[in-house]
MIZA-894074 format. One record per residue (C-alpha): residue in one letter; chain; x, y, z. Coordinates in nm, 4 decimals, decimal comma. Layout:
N
<rec><resn>A</resn><chain>A</chain><east>X</east><north>Y</north><up>Z</up></rec>
...
***
This chain:
182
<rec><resn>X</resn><chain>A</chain><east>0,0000</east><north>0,0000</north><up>0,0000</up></rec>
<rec><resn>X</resn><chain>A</chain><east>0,1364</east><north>0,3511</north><up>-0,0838</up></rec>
<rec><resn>X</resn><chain>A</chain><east>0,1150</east><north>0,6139</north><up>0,1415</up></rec>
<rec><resn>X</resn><chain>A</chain><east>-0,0538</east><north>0,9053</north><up>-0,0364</up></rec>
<rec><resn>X</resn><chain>A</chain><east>-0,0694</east><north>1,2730</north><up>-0,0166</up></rec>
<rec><resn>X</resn><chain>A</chain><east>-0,0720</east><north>1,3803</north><up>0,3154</up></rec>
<rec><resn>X</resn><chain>A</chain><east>-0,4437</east><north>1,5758</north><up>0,3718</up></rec>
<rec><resn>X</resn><chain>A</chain><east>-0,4662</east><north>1,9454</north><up>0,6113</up></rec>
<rec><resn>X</resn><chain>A</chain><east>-0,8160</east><north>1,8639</north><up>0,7773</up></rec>
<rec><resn>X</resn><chain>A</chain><east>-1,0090</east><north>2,1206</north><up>0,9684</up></rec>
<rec><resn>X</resn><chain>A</chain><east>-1,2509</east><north>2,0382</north><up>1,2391</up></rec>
<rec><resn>X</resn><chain>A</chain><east>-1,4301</east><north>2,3629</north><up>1,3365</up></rec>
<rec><resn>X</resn><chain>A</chain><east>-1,7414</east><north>2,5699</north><up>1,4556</up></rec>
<rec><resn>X</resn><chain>A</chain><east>-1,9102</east><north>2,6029</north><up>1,7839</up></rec>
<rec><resn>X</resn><chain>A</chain><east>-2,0975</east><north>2,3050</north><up>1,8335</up></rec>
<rec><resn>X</resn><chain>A</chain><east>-1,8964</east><north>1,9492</north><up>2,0519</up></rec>
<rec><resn>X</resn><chain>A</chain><east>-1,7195</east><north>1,7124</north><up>1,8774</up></rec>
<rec><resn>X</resn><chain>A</chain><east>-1,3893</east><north>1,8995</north><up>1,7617</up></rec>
<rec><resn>X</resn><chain>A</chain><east>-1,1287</east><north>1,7096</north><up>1,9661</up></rec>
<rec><resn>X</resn><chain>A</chain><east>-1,3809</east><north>1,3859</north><up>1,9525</up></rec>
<rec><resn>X</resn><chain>A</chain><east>-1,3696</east><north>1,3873</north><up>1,5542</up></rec>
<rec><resn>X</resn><chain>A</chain><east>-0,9962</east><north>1,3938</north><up>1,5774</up></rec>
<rec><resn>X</resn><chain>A</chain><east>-0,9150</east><north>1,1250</north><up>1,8538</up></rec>
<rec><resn>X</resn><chain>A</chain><east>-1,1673</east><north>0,9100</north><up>1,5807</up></rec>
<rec><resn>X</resn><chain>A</chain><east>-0,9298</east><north>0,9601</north><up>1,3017</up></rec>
<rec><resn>X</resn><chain>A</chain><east>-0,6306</east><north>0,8675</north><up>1,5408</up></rec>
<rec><resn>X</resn><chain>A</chain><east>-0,7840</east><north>0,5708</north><up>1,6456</up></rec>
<rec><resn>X</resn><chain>A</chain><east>-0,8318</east><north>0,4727</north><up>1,2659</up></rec>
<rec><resn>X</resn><chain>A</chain><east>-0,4928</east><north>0,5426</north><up>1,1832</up></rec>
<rec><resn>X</resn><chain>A</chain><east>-0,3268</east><north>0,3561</north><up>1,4541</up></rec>
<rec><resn>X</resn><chain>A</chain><east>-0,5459</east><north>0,0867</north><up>1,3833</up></rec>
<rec><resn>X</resn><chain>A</chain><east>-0,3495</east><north>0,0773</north><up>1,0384</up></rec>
<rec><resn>X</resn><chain>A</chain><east>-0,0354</east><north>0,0987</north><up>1,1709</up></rec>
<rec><resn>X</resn><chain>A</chain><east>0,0404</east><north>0,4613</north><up>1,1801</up></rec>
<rec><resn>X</resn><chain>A</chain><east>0,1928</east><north>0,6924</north><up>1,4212</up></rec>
<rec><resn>X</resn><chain>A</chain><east>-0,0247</east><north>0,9297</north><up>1,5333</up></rec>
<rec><resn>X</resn><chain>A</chain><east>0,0703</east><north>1,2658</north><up>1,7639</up></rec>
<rec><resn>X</resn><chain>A</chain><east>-0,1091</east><north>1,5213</north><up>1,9227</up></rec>
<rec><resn>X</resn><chain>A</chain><east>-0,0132</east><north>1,7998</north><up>2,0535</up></rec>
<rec><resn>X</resn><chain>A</chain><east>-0,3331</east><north>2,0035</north><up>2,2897</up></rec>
<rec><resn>X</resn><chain>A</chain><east>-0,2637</east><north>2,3662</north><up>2,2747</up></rec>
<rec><resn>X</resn><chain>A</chain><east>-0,5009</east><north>2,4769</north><up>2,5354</up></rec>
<rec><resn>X</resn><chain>A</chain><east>-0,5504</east><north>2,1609</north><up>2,7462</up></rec>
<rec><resn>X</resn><chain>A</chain><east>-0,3284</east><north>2,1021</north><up>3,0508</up></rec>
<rec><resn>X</resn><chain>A</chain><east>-0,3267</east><north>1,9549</north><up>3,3294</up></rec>
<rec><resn>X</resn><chain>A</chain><east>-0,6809</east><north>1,7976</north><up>3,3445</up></rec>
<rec><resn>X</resn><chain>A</chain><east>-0,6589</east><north>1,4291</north><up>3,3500</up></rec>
<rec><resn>X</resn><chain>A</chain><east>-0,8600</east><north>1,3923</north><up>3,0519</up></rec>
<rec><resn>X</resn><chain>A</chain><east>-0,9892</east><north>1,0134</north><up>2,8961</up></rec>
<rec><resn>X</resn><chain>A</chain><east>-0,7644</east><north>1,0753</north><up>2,5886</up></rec>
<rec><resn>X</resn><chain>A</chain><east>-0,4847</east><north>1,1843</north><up>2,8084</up></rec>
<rec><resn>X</resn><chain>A</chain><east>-0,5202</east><north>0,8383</north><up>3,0356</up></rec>
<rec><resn>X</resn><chain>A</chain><east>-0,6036</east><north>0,6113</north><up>2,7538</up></rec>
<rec><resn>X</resn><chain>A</chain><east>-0,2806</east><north>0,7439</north><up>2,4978</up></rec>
<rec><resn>X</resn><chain>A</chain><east>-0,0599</east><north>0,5529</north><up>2,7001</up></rec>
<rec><resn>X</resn><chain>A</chain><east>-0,2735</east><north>0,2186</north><up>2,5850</up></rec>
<rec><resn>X</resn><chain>A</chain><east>-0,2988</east><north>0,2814</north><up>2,2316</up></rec>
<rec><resn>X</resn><chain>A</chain><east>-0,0124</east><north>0,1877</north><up>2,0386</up></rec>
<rec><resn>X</resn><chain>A</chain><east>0,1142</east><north>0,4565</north><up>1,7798</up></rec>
<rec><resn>X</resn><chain>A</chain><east>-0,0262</east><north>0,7304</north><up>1,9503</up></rec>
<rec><resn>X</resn><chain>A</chain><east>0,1461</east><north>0,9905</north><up>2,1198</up></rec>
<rec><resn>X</resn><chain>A</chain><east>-0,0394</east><north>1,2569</north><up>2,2722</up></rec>
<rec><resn>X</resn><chain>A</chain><east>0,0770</east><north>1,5778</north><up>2,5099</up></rec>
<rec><resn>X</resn><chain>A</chain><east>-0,1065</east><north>1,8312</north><up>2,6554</up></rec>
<rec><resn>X</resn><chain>A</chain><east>0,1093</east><north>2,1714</north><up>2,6638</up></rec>
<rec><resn>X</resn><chain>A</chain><east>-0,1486</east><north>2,4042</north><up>2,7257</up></rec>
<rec><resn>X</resn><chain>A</chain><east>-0,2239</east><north>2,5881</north><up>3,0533</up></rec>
<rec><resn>X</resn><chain>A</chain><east>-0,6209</east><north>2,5414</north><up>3,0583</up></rec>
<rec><resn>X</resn><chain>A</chain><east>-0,9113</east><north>2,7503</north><up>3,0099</up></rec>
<rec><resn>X</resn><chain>A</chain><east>-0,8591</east><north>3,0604</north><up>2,8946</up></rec>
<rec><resn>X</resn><chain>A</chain><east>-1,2168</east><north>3,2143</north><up>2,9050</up></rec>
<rec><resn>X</resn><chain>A</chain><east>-1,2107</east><north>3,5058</north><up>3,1685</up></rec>
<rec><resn>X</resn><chain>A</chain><east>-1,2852</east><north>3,4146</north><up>3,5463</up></rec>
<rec><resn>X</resn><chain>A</chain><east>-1,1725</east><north>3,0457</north><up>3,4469</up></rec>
<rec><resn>X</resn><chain>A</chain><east>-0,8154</east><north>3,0525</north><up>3,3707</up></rec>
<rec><resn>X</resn><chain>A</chain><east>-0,5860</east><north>3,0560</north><up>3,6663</up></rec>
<rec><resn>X</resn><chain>A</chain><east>-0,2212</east><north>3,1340</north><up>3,3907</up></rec>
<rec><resn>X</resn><chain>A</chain><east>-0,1676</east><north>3,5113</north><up>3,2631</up></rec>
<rec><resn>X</resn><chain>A</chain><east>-0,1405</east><north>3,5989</north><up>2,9360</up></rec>
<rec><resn>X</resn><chain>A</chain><east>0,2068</east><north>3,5466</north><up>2,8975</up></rec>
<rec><resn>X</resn><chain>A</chain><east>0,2116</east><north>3,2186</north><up>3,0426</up></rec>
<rec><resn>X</resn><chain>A</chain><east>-0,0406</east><north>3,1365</north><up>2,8020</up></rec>
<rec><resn>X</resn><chain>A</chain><east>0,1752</east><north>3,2614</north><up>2,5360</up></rec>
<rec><resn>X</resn><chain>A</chain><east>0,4735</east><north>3,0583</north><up>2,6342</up></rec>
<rec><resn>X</resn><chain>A</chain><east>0,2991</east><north>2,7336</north><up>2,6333</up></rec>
<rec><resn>X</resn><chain>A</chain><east>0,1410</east><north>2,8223</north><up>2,2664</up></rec>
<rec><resn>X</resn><chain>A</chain><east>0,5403</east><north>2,8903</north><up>2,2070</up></rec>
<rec><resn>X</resn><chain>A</chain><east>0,6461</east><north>2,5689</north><up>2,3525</up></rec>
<rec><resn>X</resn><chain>A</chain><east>0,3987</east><north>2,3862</north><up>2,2130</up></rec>
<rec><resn>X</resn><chain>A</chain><east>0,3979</east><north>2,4671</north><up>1,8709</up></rec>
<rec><resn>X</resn><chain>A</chain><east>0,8324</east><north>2,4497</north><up>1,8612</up></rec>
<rec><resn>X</resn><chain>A</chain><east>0,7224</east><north>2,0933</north><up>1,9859</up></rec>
<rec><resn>X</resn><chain>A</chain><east>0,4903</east><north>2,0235</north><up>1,7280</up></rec>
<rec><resn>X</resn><chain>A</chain><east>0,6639</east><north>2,1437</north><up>1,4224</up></rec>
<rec><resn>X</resn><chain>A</chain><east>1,0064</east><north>1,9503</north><up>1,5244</up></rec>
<rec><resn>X</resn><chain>A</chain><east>0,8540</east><north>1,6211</north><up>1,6524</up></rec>
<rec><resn>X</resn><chain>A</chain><east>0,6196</east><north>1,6131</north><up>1,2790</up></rec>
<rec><resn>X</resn><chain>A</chain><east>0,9297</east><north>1,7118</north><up>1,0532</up></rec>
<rec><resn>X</resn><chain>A</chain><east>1,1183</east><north>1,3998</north><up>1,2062</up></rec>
<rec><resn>X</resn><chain>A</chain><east>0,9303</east><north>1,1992</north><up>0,9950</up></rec>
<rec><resn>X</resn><chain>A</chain><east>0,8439</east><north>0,9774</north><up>1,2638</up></rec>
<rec><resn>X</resn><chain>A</chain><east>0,4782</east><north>1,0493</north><up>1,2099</up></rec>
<rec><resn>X</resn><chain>A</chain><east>0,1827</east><north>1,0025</north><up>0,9523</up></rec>
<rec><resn>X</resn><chain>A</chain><east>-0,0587</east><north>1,1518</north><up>1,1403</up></rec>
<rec><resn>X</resn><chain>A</chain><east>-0,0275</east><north>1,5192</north><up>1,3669</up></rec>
<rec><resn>X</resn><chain>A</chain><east>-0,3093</east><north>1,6805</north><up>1,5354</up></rec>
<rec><resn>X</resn><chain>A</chain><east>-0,2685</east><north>2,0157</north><up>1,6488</up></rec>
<rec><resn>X</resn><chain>A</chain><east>-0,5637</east><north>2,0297</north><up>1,9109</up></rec>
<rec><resn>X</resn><chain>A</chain><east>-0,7303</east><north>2,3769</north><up>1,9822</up></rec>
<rec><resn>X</resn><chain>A</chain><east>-0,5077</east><north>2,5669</north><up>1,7491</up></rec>
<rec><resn>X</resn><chain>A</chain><east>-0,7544</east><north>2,7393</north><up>1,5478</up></rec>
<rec><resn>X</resn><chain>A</chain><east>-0,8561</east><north>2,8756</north><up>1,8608</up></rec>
<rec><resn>X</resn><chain>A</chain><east>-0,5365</east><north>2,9742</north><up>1,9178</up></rec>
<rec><resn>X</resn><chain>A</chain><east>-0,4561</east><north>3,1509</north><up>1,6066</up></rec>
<rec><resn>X</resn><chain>A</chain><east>-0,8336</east><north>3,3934</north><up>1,6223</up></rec>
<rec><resn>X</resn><chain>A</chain><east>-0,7682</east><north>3,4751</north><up>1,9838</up></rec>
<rec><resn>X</resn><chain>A</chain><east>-0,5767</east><north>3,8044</north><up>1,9730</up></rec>
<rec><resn>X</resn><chain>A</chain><east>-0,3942</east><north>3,7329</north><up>2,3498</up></rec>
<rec><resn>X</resn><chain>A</chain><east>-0,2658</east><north>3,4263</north><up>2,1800</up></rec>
<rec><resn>X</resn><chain>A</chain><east>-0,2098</east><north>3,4555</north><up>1,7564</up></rec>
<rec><resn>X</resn><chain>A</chain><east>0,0729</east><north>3,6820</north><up>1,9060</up></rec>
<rec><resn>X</resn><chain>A</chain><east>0,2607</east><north>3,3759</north><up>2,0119</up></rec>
<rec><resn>X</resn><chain>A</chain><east>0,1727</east><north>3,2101</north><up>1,6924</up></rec>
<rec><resn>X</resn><chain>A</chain><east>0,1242</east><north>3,3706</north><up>1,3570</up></rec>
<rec><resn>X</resn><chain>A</chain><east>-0,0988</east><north>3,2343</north><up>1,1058</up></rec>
<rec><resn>X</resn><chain>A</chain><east>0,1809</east><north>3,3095</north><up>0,8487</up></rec>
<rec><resn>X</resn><chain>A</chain><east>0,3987</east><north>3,0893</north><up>1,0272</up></rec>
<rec><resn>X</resn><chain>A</chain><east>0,1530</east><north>2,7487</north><up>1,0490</up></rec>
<rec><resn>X</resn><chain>A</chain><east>0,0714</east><north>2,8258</north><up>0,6980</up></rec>
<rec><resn>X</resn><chain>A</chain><east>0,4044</east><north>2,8057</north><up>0,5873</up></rec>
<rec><resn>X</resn><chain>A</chain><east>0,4671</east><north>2,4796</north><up>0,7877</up></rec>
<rec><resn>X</resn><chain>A</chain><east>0,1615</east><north>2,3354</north><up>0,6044</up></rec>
<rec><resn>X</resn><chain>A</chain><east>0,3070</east><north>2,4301</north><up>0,2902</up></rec>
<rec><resn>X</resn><chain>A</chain><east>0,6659</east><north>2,2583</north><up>0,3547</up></rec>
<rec><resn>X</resn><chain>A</chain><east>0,5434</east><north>1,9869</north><up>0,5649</up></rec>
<rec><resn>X</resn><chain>A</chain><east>0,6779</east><north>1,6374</north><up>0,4759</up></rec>
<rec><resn>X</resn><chain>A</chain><east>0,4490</east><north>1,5278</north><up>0,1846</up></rec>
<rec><resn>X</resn><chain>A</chain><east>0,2766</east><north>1,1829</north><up>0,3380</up></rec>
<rec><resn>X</resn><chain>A</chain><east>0,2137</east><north>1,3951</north><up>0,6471</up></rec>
<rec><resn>X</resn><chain>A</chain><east>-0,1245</east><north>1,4794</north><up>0,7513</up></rec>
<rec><resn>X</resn><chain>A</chain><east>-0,2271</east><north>1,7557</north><up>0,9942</up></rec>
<rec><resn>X</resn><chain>A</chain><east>-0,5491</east><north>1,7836</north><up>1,1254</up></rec>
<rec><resn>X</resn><chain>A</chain><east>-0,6557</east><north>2,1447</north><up>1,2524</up></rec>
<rec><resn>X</resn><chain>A</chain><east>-0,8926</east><north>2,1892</north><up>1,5647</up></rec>
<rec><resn>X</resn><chain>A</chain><east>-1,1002</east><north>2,4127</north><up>1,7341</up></rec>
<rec><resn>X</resn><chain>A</chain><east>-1,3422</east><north>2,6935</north><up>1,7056</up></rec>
<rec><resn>X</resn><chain>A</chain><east>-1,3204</east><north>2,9778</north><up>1,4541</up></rec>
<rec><resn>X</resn><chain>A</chain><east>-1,0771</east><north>2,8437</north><up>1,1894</up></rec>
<rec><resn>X</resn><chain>A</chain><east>-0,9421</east><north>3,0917</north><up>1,0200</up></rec>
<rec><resn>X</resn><chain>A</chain><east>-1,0326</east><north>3,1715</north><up>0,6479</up></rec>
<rec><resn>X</resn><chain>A</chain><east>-0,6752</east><north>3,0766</north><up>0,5488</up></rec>
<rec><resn>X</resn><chain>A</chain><east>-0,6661</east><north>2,7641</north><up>0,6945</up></rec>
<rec><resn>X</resn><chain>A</chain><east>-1,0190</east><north>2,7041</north><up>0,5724</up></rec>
<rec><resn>X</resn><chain>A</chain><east>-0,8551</east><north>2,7683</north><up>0,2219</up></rec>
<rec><resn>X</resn><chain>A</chain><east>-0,5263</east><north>2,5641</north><up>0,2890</up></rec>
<rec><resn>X</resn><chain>A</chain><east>-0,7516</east><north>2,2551</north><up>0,4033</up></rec>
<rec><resn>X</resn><chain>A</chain><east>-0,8253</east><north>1,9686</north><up>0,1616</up></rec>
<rec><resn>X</resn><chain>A</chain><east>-1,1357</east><north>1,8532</north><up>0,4032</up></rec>
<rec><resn>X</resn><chain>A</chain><east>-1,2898</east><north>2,1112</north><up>0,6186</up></rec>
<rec><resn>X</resn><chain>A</chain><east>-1,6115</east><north>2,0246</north><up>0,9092</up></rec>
<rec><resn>X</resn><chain>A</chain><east>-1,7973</east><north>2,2299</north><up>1,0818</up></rec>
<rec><resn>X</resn><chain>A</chain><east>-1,9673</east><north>2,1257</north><up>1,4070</up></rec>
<rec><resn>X</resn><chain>A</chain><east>-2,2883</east><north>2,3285</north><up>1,4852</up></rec>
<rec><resn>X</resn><chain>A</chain><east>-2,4536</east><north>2,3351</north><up>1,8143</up></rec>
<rec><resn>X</resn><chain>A</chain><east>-2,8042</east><north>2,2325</north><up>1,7908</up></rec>
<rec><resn>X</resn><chain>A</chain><east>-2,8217</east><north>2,1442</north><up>2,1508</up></rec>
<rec><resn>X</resn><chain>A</chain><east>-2,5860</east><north>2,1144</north><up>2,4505</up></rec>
<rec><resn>X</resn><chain>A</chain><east>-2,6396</east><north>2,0167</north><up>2,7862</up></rec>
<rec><resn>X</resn><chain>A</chain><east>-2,3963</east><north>2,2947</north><up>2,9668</up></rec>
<rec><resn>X</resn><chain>A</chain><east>-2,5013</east><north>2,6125</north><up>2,7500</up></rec>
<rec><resn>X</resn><chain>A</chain><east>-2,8772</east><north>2,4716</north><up>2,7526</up></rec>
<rec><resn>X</resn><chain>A</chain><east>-2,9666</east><north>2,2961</north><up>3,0955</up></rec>
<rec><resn>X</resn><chain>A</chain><east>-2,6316</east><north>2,4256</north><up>3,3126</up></rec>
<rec><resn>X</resn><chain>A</chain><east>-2,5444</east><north>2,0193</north><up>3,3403</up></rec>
<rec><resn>X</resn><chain>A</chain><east>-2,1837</east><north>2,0505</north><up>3,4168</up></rec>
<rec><resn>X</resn><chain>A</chain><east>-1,9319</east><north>1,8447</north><up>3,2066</up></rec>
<rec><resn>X</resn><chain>A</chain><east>-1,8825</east><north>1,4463</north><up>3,2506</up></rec>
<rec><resn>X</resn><chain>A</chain><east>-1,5988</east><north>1,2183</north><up>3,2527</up></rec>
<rec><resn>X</resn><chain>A</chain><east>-1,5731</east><north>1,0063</north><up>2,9473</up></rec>
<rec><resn>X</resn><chain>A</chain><east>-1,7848</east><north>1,2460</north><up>2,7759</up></rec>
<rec><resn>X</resn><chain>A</chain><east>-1,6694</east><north>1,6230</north><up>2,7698</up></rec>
<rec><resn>X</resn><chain>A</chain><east>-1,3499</east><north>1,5412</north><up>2,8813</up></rec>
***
């Protein structure tokens, strides 16, 4: 079997399912034998179900680098710490996928990342963009998070779009669950 062009996949929008959609295609690749690595740009320290099952999945590598919430009243980091774990993690991203140890790379909550003006500082567009562009040909890079830019919408070969229809926090106040919101 070859290994074909490597795909720039966009999950997006404001409805659940981002993150889920992507830890699905991970699952399918490691399933055929490739190695799989995320990197979560806004996700810490949480001991999330993807976080404790990685270790049990063979292929897949996954790190959290973020520093949490960032929504206002909800983050404990400043700014600047923010910042320097978008830094970190992207600089761990880029070098870990150009290794060509890896057929699959998810770069969790980054389109978040590169809207939110307190963080695109950290990150420029111009600058994923251009790692898109040179990235190692079989290599595919799926994009996550709400309000993907129109660039990346443009530089993706698949783009979704999760609406929110319904949603038991924003709706009814039910507070997230284990094994399903996180």
């Amino acid at each position: 079997m070859t290994a074909g062009k490597g795909l720039v996949i966009v999950y997006t929008g404001d409805g659940k399912g981002k993150t889920t959609a992507a830890l699905g295609l991970a699952l399918r690749a490691c399933g055929h034998g490739l190695r799989v690595l995320m990197v979560q740009f806004i996700k810490g320290g949480r001991a999330t179900g993807e976080r404790l099952a990685a270790p049990n999945l063979p292929g897949f590598e996954l790190r959290a680098m973020g520093e949490g919430f960032t929504l206002p009243g909800h983050s404990q980091k400043s700014w600047p710490e923010h910042r320097r774990a978008v830094a970190a993690a992207w600089d761990y991203a880029k070098k870990r996928a150009l290794s060509g140890e890896y057929r699959v790379l998810i770069l969790d909550e980054i389109n978040y990342v590169l809207a939110h003006p307190e963080l695109a500082e950290a990150l420029p567009t111009a600058q994923v963009l251009d790692f898109l562009r040179r990235r190692p040909s079989e290599l595919h890079v799926v994009l996550t998070g709400r309000r993907a830019l129109p660039e990346l919408v443009a530089a993706a070969d698949l783009v979704t779009t999760m609406e929110a229809v319904k949603h038991p926090w924003a709706d009814q106040g039910l507070p997230a669950q284990r094994g399903i919101d996180f």
